[in-house]
N, C-alpha and C positions, 0 to 999 in steps of 0.2 A: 206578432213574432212568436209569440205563443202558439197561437193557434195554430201555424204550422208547421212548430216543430211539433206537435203532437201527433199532426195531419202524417207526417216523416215517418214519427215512432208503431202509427197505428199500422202503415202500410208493411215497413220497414221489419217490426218483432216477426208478425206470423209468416211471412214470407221467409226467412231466415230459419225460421221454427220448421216450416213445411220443408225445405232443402238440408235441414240436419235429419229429420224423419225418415225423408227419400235415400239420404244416403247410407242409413243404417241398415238399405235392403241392399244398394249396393257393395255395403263393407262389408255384409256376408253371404251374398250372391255367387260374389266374384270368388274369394277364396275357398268357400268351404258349401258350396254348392256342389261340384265334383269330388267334394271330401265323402258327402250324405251318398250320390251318387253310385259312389266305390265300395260303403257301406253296405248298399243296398245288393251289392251282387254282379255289377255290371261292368263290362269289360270296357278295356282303353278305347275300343273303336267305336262301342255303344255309347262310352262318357262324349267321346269327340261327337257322336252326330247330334247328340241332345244341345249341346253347348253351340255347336253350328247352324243349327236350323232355322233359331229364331234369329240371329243375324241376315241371313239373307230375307225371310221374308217380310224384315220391316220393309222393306222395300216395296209391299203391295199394301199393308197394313198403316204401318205411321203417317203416310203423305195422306191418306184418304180423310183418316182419321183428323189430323189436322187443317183439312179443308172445311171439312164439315164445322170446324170450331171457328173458322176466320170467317165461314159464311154465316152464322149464328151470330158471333161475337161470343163467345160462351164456352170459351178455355177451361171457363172454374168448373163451370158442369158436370164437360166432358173428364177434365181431371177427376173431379171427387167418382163420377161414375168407376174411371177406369182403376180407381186406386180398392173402389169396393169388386169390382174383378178379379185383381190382382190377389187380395185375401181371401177370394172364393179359391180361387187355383190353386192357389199356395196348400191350402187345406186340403183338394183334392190329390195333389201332388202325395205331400205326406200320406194319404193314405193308399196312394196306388202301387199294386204290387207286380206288374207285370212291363216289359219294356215298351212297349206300347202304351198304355196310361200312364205312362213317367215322361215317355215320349209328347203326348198331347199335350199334360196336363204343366210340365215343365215348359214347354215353347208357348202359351198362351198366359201361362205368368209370365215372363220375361217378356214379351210380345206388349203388354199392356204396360207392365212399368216400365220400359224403356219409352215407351210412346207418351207417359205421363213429362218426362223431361224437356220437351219441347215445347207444350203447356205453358209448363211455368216458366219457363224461361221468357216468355212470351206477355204470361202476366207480370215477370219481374220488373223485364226491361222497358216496357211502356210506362207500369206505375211510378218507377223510382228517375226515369226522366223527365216524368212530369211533375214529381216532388221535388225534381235535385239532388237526387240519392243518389250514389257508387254503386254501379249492381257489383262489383268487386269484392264489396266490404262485405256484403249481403250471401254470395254464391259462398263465400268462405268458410263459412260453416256449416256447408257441405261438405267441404273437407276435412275438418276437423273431427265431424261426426265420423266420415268412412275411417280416417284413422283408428277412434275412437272403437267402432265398432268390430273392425278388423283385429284387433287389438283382445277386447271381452270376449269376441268369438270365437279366438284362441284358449283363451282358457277355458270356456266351456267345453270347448270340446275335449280338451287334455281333460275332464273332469269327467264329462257323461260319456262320453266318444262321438264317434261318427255319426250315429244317430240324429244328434242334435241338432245337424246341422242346417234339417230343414224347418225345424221351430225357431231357430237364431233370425231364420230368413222371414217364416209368418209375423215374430216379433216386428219387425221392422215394416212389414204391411200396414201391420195395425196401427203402426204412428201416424204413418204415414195416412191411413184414412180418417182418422181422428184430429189430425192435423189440415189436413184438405179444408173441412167443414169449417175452423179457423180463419183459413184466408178471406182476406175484402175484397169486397164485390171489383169487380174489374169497372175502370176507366172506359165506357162507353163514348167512341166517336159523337158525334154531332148525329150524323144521317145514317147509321151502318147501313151497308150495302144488303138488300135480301133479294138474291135474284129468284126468279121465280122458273130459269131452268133447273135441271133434275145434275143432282152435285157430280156424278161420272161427267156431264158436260161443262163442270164449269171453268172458268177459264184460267184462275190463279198459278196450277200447276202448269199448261200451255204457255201463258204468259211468262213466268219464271226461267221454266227452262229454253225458252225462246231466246234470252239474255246473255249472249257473249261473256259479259264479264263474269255474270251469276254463273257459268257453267266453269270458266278459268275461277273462279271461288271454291265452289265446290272440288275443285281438284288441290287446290292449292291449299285447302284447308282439314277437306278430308285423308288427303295421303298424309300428312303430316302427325295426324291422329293416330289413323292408320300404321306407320311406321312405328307404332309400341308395341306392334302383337310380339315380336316375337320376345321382349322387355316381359307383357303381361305373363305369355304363358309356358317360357322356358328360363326366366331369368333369374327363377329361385333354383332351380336345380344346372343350371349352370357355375352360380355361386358354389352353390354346395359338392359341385364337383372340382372347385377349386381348393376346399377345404374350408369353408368359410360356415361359422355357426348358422343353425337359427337365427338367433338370438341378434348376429350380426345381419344375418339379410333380414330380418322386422326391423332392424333400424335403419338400414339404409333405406328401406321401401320408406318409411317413416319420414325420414331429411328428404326425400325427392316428395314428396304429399306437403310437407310443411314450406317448401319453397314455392310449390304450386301456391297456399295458401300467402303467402309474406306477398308473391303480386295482387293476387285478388285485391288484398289487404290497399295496396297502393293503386289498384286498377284505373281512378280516373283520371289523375294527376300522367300517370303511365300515357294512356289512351289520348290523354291532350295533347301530347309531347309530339310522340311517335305517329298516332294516327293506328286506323284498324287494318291495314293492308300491308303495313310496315310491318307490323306485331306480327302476322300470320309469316310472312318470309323471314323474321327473324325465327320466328319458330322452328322452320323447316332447316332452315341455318345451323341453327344449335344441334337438332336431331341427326344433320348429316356429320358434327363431329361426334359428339354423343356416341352413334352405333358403331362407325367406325375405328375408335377408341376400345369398345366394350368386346370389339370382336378380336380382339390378342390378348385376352382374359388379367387385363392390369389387375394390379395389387390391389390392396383396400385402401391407402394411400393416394390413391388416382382413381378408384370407384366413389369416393366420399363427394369431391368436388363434381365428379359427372352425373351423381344422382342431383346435387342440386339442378344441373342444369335444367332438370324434368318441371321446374318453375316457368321454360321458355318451351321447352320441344311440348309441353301439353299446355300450361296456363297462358303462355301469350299467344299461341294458336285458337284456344279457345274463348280468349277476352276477346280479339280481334276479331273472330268471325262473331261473338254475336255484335256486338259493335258493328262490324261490315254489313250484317242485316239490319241491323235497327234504320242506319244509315242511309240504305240506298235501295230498299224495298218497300213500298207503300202499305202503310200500315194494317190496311185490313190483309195482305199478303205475307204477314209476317209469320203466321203462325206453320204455313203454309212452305215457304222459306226456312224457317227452324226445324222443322221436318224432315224437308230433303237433308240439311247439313246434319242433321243427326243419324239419317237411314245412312248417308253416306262414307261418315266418320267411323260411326258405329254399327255400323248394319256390312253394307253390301263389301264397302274398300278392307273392313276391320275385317270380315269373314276368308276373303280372299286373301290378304296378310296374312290371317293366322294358319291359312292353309300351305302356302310358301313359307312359312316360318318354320311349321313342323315337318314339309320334305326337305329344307336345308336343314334345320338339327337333326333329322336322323341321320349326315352324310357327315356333318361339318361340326356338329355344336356348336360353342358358339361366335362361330364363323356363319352362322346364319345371321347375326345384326349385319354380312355388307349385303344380305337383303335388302334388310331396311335401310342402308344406307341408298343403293339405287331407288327405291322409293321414295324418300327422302330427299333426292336431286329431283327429283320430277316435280315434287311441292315448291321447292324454293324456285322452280322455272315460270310455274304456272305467280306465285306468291311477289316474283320481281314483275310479271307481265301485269299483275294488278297494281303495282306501287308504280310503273309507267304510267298506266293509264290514267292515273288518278292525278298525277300534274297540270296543274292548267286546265283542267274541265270540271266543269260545276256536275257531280254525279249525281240528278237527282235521282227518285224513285221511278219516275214513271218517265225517265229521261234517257232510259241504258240503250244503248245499240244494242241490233238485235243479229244473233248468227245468220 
C-alpha cells in the first residue's frame, strides 16, 4: 500500500510541477507577449501576423514532431530537447531588433512550446492511468500557475513597463526546462514498435486520420476550443468599452480560469459519469449559450455566471478529448493523436477563428461572439454525432470505421 502510493506521489509531484512551469510561459505569452511586441515598435498588423504564423504552421511542425516521439517512445526526450529550444529563442527573441528577427525568432519559440504540450500530456495520461491517478487533479495546476502568472506579470510590467515582457516569458522557459529534466522516465510498452521505414512514410498519421470518428473528433472538439478566439483576443477591450475596470475584467478572466480548475479538480469522477464524447458536446453546448449571451454586451451581473461557464465551453471540452484519445487510439498512436488535436484546437481552427473574430469586431464588436456562436453549432453537431456512435459499440483503438 505504501509502495504505491509513493509510486502515485513519485509520478504524480514532477509532472504537476512540469504543467505549473509550462504554464507560466503561457500566463505571459498570451497577455503580455503583444504588450513587449508594441514596446518594441511594431505596428497592429505586424503584432497580428507575429501572433498568427505560428498557429498555422503547427500544422506541418507539431504532428511530425510527435511522430517521431510515438515512434521512439521517447516524449521526455523530445520534450526536455524542445523546452531547451524554446529558451534558446526566447533569448534570441529578446535580443532582436528588426521585424524580421522578431518575426523568426518569435514563431520558432511559440512553434516549440506549443508542440511541448502534447508531450506531456501524453506522458501524463499513460502514467497516471496506469497508477490510478486523476490526470484532472494533475492538469490543474496548470491553471493555477497561468492565473498565477498572469497575475505577477501584471505588475511587473506596471513596474518596469513593456520591456519586460519578454524576460516574464524567458522566466517561464527556464522552469520549464529545469522542470522537464525532473520528470520519470516514461512507462515503456512491452515491444515498442520501431519501424524501420523513414518517419515521412509512417503510417500513424495515415492511420488516424483515415478514422471517421477521429476526423468528427477533431471537429467536434477543435471548434469548440476554437470558438474562444474571439473571448481570447477581443473580450478585454470589449469589457472595457462597456465601462468595466481592469481590475474587473482580471477578475472575471480569473472566476472563468478557477472554474476551469474546480472540474479538473473533479475530472475523474466527472469523466465516469458522463463519459468523454458527452463532455466534448456538453462543451460546445455551453459555448453556443455563452457567445450568444456575450454578444448584447450583459451587465456584470450576467457576465459573472457566464465566465464561469468557461469551466464547460474550454475544461470539459478538453478533459474529454484527452480522454476520447487515451480511449480509442492505440497507444503507441497517442502522441501522434495529441498532436493533431492540439494543431487543430490550437493551431490551424484557433488561427482561422481569430481571423473571423477580428473582421466581425471591426464591423460589429461585440457582435462578433455570434461568430463563435455559428462555430460553436457546428461542434455540438459533430460532439452529438460522436455520443451516437458511441451507443452500443465496443470503440476499440484499432477497431474505428474508417471514411
Amino acid at each position: 500500500m505504501g509502495a504505491g502510493r509513493d509510486a502515485r506521489w513519485s509520478f504524480a509531484v514532477p509532472v504537476a510541477l512540469f504543467y505549473a512551469a509550462l504554464f507560466v510561459v503561457y500566463g505571459t505569452n498570451v497577455p503580455f507577449m503583444p504588450v513587449w511586441l508594441d514596446w518594441r515598435g511594431l505596428s497592429p498588423a505586424e503584432i497580428s501576423i507575429i501572433v498568427a504564423t505560428p498557429l498555422f504552421l503547427r500544422l506541418f511542425v507539431t504532428p511530425v514532431i510527435a511522430m517521431a516521439a510515438d515512434r521512439e517512445w521517447a516524449h521526455r526526450r523530445y520534450l526536455i530537447i524542445l523546452a531547451w529550444l524554446t529558451l534558446g529563442f526566447v533569448l534570441a527573441l529578446a535580443a532582436s531588433q528588426s521585424f524580421g528577427g522578431i518575426l523568426l525568432f518569435a514563431t520558432l519559440l511559440m512553434l516549440c512550446n506549443s508542440t511541448i504540450m502534447p508531450l506531456i500530456e501524453t506522458i501524463a495520461v499513460n502514467g497516471m492511468r496506469h497508477r490510478g491517478l486523476h490526470y484532472g487533479r494533475v492538469r490543474l495546476w496548470g491553471s493555477l500557475s497561468f492565473v498565477a502568472a498572469s497575475f505577477a506579470g501584471g505588475v511587473v510590467i506596471n513596474a518596469y513597463g513593456g520591456g519586460a515582457g519578454v524576460w516574464l516569458i524567458a522566466f517561464g522557459c527556464g522552469l520549464t526546462v529545469l522542470a522537464g529534466h525532473f520528470l520519470p522516465a516514461e512507462d515503456r510498452p512491452d515491444a515498442p514498435a520501431k519501424p524501420s521505414v523513414p518517419l515521412w512514410q509512417g503510417e500513424a498519421l495515415r492511420d488516424l486520420m483515415r478514422q471517421r470518428k477521429f476526423l468528427v473528433f477533431l471537429v467536434a472538439a477543435g471548434l469548440a476550443i476554437a470558438s474562444h478566439a474571439a473571448f481570447y483576443t477581443f473580450g478585454i477591450l470589449i469589457w472595457n468599452q462597456q465601462g468595466l475596470s481592469a481590475a474587473w475584467s482580471g477578475s472575471l478572466w480569473a472566476i472563468g480560469v478557477f472554474a476551469e480548475v474546480l472540474l479538473f479538480s473533479v475530472s475523474g469522477s466527472v469523466i465516469q459519469r458522463f463519459g468523454a464524447a458527452q463532455l466534448i458536446a456538453l462543451g460546445a453546448a455551453a459555448a453556443i449559450l455563452r457567445w450568444l449571451v456575450m454578444a448584447f454586451d450583459p451587465p456584470l451581473a450576467v457576465l459573472l455566471p457566464l465566465q464561469i461557464l468557461h469551466g464547460l465551453t474550454y475544461g470539459a471540452t478538453h478533459i474529454g478529448a484527452i480522454h476520447f484519445i487515451h480511449d480509442t487510439v492505440d497507444r503507441e498512436k497517442q502522441g501522434t493523436a495529441q498532436a493533431l488535436y492540439a494543431t487543430m484546437s490550437s493551431g490551424v481552427a484557433m488561427g482561422c477563428s481569430t481571423l473571423i473574430a477580428g473582421w466581425a469586431y471591426a464591423r460589429g464588436g461585440s457582435m462578433s461572439y455570434l461568430a463563435m456562436v455559428a462555430i460553436s453549432i457546428v461542434s455540438l453537431a459533430a460532439g452529438l454525432w460522436l455520443v451516437k456512435s458511441r451507443k452500443g459499440t465496443v470503440f476499440g483503438a484499432a477497431k474505428v470505421e474508417t471514411a
